[in-house]
C-alpha positions as CSV (number, residue, x, y, z in Angstrom):
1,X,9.0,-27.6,-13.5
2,X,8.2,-28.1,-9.9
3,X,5.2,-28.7,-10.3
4,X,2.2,-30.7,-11.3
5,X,0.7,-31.7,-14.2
6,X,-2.5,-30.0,-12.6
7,X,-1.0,-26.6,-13.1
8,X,0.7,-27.1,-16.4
9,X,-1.9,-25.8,-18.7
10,X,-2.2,-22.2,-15.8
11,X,1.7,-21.6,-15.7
12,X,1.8,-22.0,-19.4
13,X,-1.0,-19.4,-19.9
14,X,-1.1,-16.9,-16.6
15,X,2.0,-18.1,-14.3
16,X,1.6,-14.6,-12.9
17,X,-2.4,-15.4,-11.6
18,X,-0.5,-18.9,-10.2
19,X,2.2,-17.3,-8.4
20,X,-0.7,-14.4,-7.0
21,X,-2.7,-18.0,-5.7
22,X,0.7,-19.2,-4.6
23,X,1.7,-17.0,-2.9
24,X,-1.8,-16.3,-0.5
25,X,-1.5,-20.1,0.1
26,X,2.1,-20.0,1.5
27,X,1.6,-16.8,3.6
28,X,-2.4,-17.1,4.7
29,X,-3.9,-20.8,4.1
30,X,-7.3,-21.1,4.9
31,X,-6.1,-23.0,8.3
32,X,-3.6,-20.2,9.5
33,X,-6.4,-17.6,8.2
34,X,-9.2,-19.3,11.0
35,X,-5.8,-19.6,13.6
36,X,-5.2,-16.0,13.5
37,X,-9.0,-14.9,13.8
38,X,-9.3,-17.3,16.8
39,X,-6.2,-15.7,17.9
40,X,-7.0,-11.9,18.2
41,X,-10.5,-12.0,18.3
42,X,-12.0,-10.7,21.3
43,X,-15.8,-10.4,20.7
44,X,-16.4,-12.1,17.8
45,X,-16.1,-15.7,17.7
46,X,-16.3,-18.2,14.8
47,X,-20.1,-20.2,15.0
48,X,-20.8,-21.5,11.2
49,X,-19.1,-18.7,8.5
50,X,-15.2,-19.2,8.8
51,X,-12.9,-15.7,8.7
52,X,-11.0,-17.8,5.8
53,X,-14.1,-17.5,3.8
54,X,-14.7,-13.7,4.3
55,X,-11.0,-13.1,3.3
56,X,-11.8,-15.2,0.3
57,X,-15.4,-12.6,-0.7
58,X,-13.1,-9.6,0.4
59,X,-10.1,-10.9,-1.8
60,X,-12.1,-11.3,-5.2
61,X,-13.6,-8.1,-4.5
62,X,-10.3,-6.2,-3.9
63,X,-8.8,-7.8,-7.3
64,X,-11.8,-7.0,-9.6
65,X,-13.2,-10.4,-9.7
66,X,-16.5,-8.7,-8.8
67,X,-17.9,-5.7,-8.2
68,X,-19.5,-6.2,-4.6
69,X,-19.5,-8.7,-2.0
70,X,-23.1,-9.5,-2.7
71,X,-22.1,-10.0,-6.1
72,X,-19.0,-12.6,-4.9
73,X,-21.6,-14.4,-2.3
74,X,-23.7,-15.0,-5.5
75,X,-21.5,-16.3,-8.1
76,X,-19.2,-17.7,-5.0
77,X,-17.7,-21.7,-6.4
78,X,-18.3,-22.8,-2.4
79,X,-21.1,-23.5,-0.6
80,X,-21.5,-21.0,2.0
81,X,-23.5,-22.2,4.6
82,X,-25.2,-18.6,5.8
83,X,-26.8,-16.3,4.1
84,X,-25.4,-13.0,2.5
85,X,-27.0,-10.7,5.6
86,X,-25.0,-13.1,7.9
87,X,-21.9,-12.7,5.7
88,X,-22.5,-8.6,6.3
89,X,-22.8,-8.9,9.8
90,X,-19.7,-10.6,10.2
91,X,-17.8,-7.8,7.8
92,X,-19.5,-5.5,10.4
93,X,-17.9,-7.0,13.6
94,X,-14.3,-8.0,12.7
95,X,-12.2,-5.9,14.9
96,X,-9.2,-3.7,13.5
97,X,-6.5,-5.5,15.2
98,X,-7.8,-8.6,13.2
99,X,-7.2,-7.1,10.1
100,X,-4.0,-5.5,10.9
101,X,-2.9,-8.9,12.5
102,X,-3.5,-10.2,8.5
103,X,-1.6,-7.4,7.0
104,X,2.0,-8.5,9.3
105,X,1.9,-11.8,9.2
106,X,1.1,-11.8,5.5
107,X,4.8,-9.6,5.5
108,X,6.3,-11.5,8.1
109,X,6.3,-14.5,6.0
110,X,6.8,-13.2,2.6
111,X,10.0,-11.0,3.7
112,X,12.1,-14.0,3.4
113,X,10.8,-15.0,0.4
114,X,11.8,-12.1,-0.9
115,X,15.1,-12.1,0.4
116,X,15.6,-15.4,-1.0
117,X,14.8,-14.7,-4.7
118,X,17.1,-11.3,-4.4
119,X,14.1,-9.1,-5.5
120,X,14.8,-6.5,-2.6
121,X,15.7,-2.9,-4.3
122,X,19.0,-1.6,-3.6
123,X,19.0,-0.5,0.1
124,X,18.7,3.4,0.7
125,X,20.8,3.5,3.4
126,X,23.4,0.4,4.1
127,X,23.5,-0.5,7.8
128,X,19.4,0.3,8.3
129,X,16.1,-1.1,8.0
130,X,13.7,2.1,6.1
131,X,10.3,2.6,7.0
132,X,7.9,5.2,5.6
133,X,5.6,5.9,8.1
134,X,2.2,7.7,6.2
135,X,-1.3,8.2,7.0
136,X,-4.3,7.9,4.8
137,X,-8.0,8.8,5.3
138,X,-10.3,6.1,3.7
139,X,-12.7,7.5,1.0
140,X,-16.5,8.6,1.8
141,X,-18.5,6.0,1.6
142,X,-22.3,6.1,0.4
143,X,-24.8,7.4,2.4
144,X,-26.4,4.1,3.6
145,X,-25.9,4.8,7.4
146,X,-29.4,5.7,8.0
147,X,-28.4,9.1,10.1
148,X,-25.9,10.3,6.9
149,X,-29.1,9.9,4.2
150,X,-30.0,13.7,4.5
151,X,-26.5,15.0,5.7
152,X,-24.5,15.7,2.3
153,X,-21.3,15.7,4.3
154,X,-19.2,12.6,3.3
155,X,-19.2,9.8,5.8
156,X,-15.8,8.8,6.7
157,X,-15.2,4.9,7.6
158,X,-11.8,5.5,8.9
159,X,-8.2,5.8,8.9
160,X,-5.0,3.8,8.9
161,X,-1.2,4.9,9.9
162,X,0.9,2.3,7.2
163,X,4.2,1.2,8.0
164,X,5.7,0.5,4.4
165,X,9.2,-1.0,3.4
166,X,10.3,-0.1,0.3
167,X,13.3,-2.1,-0.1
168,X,10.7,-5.4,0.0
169,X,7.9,-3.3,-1.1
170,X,5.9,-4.8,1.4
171,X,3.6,-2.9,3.9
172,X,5.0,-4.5,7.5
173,X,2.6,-2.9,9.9
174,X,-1.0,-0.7,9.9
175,X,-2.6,1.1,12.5
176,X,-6.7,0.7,11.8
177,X,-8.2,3.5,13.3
178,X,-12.6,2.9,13.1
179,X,-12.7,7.4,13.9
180,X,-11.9,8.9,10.8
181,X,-12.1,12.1,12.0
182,X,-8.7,11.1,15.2
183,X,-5.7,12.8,15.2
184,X,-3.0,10.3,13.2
185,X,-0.8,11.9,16.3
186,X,-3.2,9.8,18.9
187,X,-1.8,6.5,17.6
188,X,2.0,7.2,18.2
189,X,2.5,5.5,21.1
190,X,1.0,2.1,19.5
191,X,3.7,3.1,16.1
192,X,6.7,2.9,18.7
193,X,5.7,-0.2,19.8
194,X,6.2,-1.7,16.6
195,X,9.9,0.3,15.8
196,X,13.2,-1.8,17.0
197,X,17.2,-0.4,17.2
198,X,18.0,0.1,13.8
199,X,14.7,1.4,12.0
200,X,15.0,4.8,10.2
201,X,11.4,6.3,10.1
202,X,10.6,8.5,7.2
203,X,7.8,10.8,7.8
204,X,6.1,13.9,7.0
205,X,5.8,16.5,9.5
206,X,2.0,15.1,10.7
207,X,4.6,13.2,12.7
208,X,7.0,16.0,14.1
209,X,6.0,15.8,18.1
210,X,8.9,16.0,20.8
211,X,7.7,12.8,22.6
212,X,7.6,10.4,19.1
213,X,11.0,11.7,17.9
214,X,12.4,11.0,21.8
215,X,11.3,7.6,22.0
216,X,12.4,7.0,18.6
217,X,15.8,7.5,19.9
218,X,14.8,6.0,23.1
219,X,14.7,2.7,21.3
220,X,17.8,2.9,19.5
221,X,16.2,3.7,16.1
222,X,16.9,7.0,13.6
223,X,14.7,9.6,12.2
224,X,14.2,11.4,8.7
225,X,11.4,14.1,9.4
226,X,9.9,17.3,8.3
227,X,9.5,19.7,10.8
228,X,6.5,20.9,12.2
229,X,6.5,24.1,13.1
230,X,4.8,23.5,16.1
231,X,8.1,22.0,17.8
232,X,10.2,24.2,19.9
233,X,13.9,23.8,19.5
234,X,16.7,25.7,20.1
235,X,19.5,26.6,17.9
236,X,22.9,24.8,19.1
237,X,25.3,26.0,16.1
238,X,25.3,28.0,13.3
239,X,23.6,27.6,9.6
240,X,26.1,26.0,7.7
241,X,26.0,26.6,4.1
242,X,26.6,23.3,1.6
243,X,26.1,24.1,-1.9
244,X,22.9,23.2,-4.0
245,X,20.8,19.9,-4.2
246,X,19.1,18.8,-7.1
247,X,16.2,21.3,-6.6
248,X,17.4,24.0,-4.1
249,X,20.4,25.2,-2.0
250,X,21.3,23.5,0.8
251,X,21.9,24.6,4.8
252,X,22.7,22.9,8.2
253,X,22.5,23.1,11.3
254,X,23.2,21.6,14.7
255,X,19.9,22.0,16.9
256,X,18.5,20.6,20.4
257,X,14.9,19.5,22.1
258,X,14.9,18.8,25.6
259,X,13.4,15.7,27.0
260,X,11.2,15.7,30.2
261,X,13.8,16.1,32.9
262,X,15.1,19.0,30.4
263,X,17.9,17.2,29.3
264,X,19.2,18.1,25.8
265,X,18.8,16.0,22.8
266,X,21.1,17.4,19.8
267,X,19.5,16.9,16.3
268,X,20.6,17.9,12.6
269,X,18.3,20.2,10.8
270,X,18.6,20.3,6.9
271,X,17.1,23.3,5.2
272,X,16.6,22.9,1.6
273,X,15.7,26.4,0.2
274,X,13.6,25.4,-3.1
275,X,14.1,26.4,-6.4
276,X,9.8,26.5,-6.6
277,X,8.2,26.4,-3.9
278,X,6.0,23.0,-3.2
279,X,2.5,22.8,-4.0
280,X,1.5,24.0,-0.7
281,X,3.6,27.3,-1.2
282,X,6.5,26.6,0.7
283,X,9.4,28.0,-0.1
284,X,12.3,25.9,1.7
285,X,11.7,22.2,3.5
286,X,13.2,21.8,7.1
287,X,14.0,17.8,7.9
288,X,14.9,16.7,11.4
289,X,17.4,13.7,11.7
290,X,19.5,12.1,14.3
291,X,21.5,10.0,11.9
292,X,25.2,10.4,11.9
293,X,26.8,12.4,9.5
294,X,29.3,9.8,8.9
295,X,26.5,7.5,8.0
296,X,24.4,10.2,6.0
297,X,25.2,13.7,5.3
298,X,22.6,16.2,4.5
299,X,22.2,16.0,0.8
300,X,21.8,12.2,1.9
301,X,18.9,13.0,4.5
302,X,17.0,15.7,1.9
303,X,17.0,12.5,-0.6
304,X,15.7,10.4,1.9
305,X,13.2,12.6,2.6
306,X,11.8,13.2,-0.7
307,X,11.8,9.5,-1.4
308,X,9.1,9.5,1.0
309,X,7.1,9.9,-1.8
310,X,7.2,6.3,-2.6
311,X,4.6,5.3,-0.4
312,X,2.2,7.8,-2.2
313,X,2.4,5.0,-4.7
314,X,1.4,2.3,-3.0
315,X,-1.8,4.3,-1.8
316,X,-2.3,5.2,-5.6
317,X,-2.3,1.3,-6.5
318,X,-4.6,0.5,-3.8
319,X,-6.7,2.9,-4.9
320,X,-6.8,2.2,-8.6
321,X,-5.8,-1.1,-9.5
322,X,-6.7,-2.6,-6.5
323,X,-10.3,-2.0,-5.2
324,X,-9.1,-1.4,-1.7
325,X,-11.5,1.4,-0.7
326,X,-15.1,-0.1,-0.8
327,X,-17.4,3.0,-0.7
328,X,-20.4,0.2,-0.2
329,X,-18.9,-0.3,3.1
330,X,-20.3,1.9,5.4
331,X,-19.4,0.2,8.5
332,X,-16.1,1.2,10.1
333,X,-14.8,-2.5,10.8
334,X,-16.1,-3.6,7.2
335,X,-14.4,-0.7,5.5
336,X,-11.0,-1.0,7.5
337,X,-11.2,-4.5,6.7
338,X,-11.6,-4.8,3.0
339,X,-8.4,-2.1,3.4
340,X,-6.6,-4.3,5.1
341,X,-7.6,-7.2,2.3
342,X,-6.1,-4.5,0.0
343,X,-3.0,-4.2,1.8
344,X,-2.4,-8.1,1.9
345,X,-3.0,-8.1,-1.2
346,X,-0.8,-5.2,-2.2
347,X,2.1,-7.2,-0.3
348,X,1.6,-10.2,-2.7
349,X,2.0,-8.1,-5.1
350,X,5.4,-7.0,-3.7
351,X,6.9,-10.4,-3.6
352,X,5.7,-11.2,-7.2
353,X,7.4,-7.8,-8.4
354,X,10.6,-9.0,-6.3
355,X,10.5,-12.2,-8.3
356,X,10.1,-10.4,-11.7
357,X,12.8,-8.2,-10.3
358,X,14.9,-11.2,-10.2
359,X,14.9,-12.7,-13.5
360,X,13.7,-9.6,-16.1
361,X,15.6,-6.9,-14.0
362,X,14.6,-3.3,-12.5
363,X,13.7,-1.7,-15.7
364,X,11.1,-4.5,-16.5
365,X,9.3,-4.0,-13.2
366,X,9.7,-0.4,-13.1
367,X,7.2,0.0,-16.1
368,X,4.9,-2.8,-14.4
369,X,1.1,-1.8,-14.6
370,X,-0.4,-3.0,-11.6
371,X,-3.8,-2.5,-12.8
372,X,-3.2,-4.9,-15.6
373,X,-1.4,-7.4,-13.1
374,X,-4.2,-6.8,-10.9
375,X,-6.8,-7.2,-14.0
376,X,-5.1,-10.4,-15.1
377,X,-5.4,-11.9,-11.8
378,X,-8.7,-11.3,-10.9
379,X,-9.5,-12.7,-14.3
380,X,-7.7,-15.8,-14.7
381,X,-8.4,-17.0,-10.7
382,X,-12.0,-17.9,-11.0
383,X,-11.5,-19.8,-13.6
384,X,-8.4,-21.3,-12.0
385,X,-9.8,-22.6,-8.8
386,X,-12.5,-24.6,-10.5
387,X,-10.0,-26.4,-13.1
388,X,-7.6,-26.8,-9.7
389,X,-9.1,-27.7,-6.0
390,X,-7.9,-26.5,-2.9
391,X,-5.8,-29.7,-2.1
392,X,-3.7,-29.3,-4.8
393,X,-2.5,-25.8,-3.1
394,X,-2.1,-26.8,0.0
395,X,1.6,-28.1,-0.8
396,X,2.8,-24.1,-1.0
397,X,1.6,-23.8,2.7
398,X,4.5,-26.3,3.8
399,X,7.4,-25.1,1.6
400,X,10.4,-23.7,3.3
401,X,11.4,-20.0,1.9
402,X,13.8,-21.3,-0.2
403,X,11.6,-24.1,-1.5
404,X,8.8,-21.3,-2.6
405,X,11.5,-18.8,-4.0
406,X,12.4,-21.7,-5.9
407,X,8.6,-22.0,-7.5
408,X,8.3,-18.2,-7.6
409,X,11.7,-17.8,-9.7
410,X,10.3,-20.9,-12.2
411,X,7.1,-18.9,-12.7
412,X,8.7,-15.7,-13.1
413,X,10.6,-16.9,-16.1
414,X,7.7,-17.8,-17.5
415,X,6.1,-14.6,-17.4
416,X,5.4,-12.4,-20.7
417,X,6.6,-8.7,-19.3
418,X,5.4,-7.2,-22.5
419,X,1.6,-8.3,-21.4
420,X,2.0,-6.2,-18.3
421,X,4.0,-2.8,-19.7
422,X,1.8,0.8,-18.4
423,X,1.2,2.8,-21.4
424,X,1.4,6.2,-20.1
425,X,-1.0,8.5,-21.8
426,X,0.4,11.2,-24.0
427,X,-0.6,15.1,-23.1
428,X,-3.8,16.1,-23.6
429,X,-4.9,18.6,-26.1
430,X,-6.2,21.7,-24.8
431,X,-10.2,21.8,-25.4
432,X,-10.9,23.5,-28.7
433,X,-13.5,26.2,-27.6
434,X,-16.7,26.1,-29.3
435,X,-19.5,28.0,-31.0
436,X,-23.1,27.8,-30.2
437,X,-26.1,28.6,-32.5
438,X,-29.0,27.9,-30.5
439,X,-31.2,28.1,-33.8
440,X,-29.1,25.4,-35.1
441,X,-28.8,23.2,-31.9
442,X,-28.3,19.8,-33.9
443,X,-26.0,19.0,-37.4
444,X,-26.1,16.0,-39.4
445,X,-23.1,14.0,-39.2
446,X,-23.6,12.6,-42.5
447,X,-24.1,15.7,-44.5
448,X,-20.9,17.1,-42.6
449,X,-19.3,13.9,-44.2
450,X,-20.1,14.3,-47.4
451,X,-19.0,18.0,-46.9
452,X,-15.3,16.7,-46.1
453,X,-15.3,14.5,-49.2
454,X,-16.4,17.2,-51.2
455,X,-13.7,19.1,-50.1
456,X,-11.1,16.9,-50.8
């Protein structure tokens, strides 16, 4: 093994909570944590409480560790050399391109990681890098704003606009937005910033606007997207009939937008006329694309669109097994933030899943629970980092990416998948109805039995 005789006794019982510590040590040390805070900071500056330590509250919070970050400052292993009002001011001030800054770069260096260990799913389209491109409201919080104590309208903390990979499983970019109540559509501009020649987009029609789609293809990248039916096109060929899909018939056809000096841009539009109509009532699904039918043809882009759904499960994991959305955090910057923790931590996740991928196969990792990965982790660490200090870590923050795939592949082996299956539940009964005799409002267990014994 790799390494030390410090972490024999861990990789023996929980490699899975080493590789989680592991991995945060190669992709955010404490040292590159306070770097990128001084970095893209702009108000907030760093006087006594480092941003490392916050991450480190936020992280065994997110995990399950504890319930609160009051709880964490309490029970927290380091000295923390401000008090617990101090550590919620600071929550209250970090600014949301802070915590999207720790989001990227936690990808940007586990993406070759994961390339390394060969724990990317097959691609969904050779020659392109996917992105899912979603939105998602952050819960209501608690009414502890003192203007939302009489109002019973749910106070919103914010919103994010998630650029996910699926291919690494690994969230690559997020728009923080502190108005939770702003159009996702405001935020587009910043989204094309972060798309390069290549990119196919994924998105739901939230995202179908003339400008976005045009600078899409302004950049040299490819779009798979509902259409909204806000956007005015105009028919440039006929409805092409294809045959069926897996869950409707299929249609095509050649359509064009114009661009601002009313040039026209020609598009593909797939209808897929449903067998039952989605949830919403719909009874047929339009997607826009500008991919090449050589490269994709339209039972290809319907696919791709209704693999979108994948990201749906990433929110569902932050939400469950990962403690993501604080409603304690009432503050928009706190709330995004401990998001954001969520996300990083959700990425972590990603490249542990990769190297599970690796060694047990697919099928192993497909029936993963998160929740207990998640449990075991938040578990095992406390324990962990008192029986091993911080210098002994500090060796994954200078490993190459081969070096840590290396370490993350010997762990892996290690791991027991059978610990970590989901145990779906099985269907629920329907509710027996039942009879009410309000003379009789209360019945003896006991006597009812001694009534079964008699009986048999």
């Amino acid at each position: 093994m790799i390494l030390g005789q410090v972490f024999e006794k861990f990789v023996e019982k929980s490699p899975i909570s080493v590789m989680a510590r592991a991995s945060l040590e190669y992709a955010l040390s404490h040292s590159v944590l306070d770097s990128l805070f001084d970095d893209n900071a702009e108000s907030q500056y760093t006087r006594t409480l480092l941003f490392s330590t916050v991450v480190d509250l936020m992280g065994v919070v997110v995990t399950g560790s504890f319930t609160s970050i009051y709880t964490a400052f309490q029970k927290s292993d380091v000295d923390i050399p401000v008090s617990v009002t101090s550590v919620y001011n600071k929550l209250q001030g970090i600014e949301p391109d802070v915590s999207a800054e720790l989001v990227s770069h936690s990808a940007a260096r586990l993406a070759p990681v994961q390339q390394q260990l060969g724990g990317t799913r097959k691609p969904w389209l050779l020659g392109y890098r996917v992105r899912i491109l979603d939105g998602n409201h952050l819960a209501a919080t608690e009414h502890r704003l003192k203007e939302t104590r009489l109002d019973a309208a749910g106070p919103l903390p914010g919103q994010a606009l998630v650029l996910y990979e699926p291919e690494m499983e690994l969230v690559t970019d997020v728009l923080l937005v502190e108005d939770g109540h702003a159009q996702e559509r405001a935020s587009l501009d910043d989204v094309l910033q972060r798309l390069r020649a290549k990119d196919l987009l994924i998105a739901d029609r939230n995202f179908c606007v003339r400008a976005f789609l045009l600078g899409i293809a302004a950049k040299g990248g490819f779009f798979v997207i509902r259409e909204h039916a806000g956007l005015n096109w105009e028919a440039a060929g006929k409805l092409r009939r294809l045959g069926r899909t897996e869950n409707g018939r299929i249609r095509e056809q050649r359509i064009c937008i114009h661009d601002d000096n009313g040039a026209p841009v020609y598009l593909r539009r797939v209808l897929v006329e449903l067998d039952e109509p989605t949830e919403d009532g719909d009874p047929q699904i339009a997607v826009l694309s500008n991919l090449a039918e050589k490269d994709a043809d339209a039972r290809t882009v319907a696919k791709l669109y209704r693999r979108r759904w994948t990201i749906e499960g990433a929110f569902l994991e932050l939400a469950t097994a990962l403690g993501a959305e604080i409603n304690t955090l009432c503050y928009p910057k706190a709330a995004l933030f401990g998001f954001a923790v969520g996300l990083m931590v959700y990425n972590l996740m990603g490249l542990i899943k990769g190297a599970l991928r690796g060694v047990h196969g697919q099928k192993k990792v497909e029936q993963l629970s998160a929740y207990y990965v998640a449990e075991e982790i938040g578990g095992v660490s406390r324990g962990m980092m008192i029986a091993i200090p911080d210098e002994h870590w500090r060796v994954f923050a200078t490993m190459t990416p081969a070096q840590f795939a290396t370490v993350m592949h010997e762990l892996a082996l290690k791991v027991n998948m059978e610990k970590f299956q989901k145990h779906p539940r099985s269907t629920k009964k329907k509710p027996v109805k039942r009879t009410y005799d309000p003379e009789h409002p209360h019945v003896s267990s006991a006597r009812i039995l001694d009534q079964r014994k008699v009986k048999n």
